[in-house]
N, C-alpha and C positions, 0 to 999 in steps of 0.2 A: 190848298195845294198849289205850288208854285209847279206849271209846266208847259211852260212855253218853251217852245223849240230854238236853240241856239245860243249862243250871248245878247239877243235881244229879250231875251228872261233874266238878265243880270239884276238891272238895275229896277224891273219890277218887285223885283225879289227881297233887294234890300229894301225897298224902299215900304214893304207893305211885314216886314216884319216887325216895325212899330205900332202896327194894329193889330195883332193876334198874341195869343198867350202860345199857341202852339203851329208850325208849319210843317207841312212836308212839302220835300224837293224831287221831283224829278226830270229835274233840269241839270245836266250832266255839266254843261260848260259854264254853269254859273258857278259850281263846284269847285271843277279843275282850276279856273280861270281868277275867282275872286273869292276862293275861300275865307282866306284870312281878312277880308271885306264884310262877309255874310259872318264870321263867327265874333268878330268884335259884336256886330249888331244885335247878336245872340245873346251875349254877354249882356251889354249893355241893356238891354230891352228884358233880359229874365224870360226867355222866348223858346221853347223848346224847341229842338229839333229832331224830323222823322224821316229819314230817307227811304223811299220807296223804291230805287232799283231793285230787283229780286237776288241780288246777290249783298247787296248792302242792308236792305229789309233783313235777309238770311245773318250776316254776322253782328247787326244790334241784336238779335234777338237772341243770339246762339250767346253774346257778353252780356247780357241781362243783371249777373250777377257774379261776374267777375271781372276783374280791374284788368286794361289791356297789357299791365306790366306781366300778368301773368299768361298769358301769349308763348307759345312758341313760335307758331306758323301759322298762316291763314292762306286757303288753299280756296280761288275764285275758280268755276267751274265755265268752262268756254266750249259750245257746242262743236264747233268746228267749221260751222257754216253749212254750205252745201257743197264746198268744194275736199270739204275734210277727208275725200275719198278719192280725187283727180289727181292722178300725177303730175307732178310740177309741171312737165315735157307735155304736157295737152292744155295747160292755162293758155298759151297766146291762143287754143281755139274757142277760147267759151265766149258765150255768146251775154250782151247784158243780162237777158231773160234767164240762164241759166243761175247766174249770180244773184237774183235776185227770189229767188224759190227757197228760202229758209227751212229748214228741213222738221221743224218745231215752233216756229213763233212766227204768226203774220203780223209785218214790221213796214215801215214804209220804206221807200227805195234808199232815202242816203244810211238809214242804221243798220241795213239789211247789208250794203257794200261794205259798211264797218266791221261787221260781224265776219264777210267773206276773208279782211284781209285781217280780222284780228284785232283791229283799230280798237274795235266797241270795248275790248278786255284790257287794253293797255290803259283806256280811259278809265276804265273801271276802279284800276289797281292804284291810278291817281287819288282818284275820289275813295279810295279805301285809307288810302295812306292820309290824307284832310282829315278825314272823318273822324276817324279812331286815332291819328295821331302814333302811326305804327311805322317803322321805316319800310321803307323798299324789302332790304334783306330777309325781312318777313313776312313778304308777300308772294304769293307762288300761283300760275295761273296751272290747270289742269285739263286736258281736252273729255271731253264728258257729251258725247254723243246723244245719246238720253234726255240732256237735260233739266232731269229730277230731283240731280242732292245739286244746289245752289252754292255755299257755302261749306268748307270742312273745316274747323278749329284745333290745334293741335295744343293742347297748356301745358306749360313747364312742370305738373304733376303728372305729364305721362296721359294723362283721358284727352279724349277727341270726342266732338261736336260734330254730330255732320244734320246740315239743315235738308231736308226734303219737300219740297211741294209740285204740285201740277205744274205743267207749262200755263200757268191764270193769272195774269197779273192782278187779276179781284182779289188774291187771297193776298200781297201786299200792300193794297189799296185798303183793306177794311183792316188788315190787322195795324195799317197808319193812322187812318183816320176812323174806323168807327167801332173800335174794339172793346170799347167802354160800354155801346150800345146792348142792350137786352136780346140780341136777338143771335141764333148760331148761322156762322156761312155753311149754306152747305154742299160739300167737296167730294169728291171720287172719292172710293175707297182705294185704300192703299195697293200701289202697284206692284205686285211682287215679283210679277216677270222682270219688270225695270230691275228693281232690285236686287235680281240673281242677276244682271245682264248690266253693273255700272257701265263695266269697260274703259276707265280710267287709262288715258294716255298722256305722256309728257310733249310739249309742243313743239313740233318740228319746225325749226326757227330759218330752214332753207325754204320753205314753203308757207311758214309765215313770219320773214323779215324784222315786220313794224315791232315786233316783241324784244327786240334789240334797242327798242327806245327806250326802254326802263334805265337801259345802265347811262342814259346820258343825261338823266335827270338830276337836278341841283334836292339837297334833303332836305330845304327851306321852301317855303313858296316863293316863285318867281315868277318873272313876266314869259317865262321861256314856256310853260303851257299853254298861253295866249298865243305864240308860234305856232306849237305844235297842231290848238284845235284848228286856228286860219287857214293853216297849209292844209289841213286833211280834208276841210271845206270845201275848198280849192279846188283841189284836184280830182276828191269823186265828181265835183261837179262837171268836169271835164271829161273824165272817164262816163259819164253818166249821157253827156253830151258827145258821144263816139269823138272825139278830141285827141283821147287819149285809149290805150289797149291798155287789158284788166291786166297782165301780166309788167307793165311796167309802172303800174300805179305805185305800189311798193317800195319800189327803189324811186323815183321821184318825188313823195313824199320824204321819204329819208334824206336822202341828199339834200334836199332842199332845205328842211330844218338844223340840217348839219353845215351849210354857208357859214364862214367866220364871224360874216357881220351880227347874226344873232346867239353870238358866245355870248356876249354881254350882258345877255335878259337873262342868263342864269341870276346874276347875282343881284337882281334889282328887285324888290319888292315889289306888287301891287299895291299902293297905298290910294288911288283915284280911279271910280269906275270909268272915268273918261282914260285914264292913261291906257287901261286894257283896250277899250274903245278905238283910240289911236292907232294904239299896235295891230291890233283886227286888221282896223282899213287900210294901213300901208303892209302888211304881208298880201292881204287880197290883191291890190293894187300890184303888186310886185309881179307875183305868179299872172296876171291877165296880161302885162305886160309882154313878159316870157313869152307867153301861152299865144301871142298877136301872130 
């Protein structure tokens, strides 16, 4: 299992899928960042791949046995954070500690600010779009409080998928890697209060911004997700280091990725894990500068 934190899991990543017949990834920005890097290597090598995000885990397994042409929608489930209850008009009062209290999943502090501002879903919907090879337009994020159904599939016959499991990430860790093994996990029984009580909401995009980054993404891979992860890097780190207020992290990540100068990385392929490498250190570089 490849998962090391960041784009310094990239190039482990390719580099050790010429030694296994099988991987899992869950390493988000080696994903977003150098897919089309890791799935030559895939190819090339006859190397299976297993993604274990819980929402990615949820739609290989909901497509087990069916082609993603027959896809209508696929519907990523986003808790909401901890702020999923805060009126817009009381974020400039919250406190780090407040942001940081996931309301279902104990996460470490930079995933946990991703989760607040949305970041984690938007990544997600990248790395769904790699994966499966599904455009944007068919991908739909869902606010989902709960938790519990990961995944919904809607296919061109009209039937819908909807994947469920615990908040565990053991139960996509063993169904990655040890599902072959002889032996049962064993899990809660099914929750039916959850179940009477999904509560499915559409995302409120005044209160969470960064979901407006879907519409500026290129439908090729490009260098312009190596932006995006640098700058989100960036500036939780800032906001994490009282720097910056939680309330304008949002809108300065956005802006920042929206600069003229990185129009151009839409249209440029990753073809050198040094090139993404590059790009990393001169955005990091940029924003400290700023940030002086």
């Amino acid at each position: 299992m490849s998962a090391i934190s960041g784009l310094d899991g990239l190039s482990p990543t390719v580099n050790i899928i010429k030694h296994t017949k099988s991987i899992a990834i869950a390493n988000k920005e080696s994903i977003i960042c150098g897919w089309n890097i890791l799935n030559a290597e895939l190819k090339k090598n006859n190397t299976k791949f297993i993604p274990v995000d819980s929402e990615h885990f949820s739609i290989n397994y909901a497509l087990k046995n069916n082609l993603n042409v027959n896809v209508n929608n696929i519907y990523l489930t986003a808790s909401g954070g901890p702020l999923l209850n805060v009126p817009l008009n009381k974020f400039k009062n919250v406190k780090i500690s407040d942001v940081l209290k996931h309301p279902n999943w104990k996460m470490g502090k930079k995933i946990s600010i991703d989760s607040a501002t949305l970041m984690n879903k938007v990544f997600e919907v990248i790395e769904a779009k790699k994966i499966f090879n599904i455009p944007y337009k068919k991908l739909k994020i869902l606010i989902h409080p709960k938790s519990y159904i990961h995944a919904l599939l809607k296919f061109n016959d009209g039937m819908i998928k909807i994947i469920a499991h615990d908040t565990d990430m053991k139960i996509p860790i063993y169904n990655s890697l040890l599902f072959k093994k002889k032996f049962i996990l064993k899990t809660k029984e099914i929750d039916i209060e959850k179940l009477n009580n999904l509560n499915f909401q559409k995302v409120n995009k005044k209160k969470f911004p960064l979901v407006n980054i879907l519409s500026k993404l290129p439908n090729s891979d490009s260098l312009f997700e190596t932006v995006i992860v640098a700058t989100n890097d960036e500036f939780v780190k800032l906001y994490l280091n009282n720097k910056i207020k939680f309330k304008e992290l949002s809108d300065k990540i956005y802006n920042f990725i929206s600069l003229p100068e990185f129009a151009k990385y839409k249209l440029i392929k990753p073809k050198k894990i040094q090139t993404i490498e590059k790009l990393n250190s001169y955005v990091r570089l940029k924003i400290s500068k700023l940030s002086v």
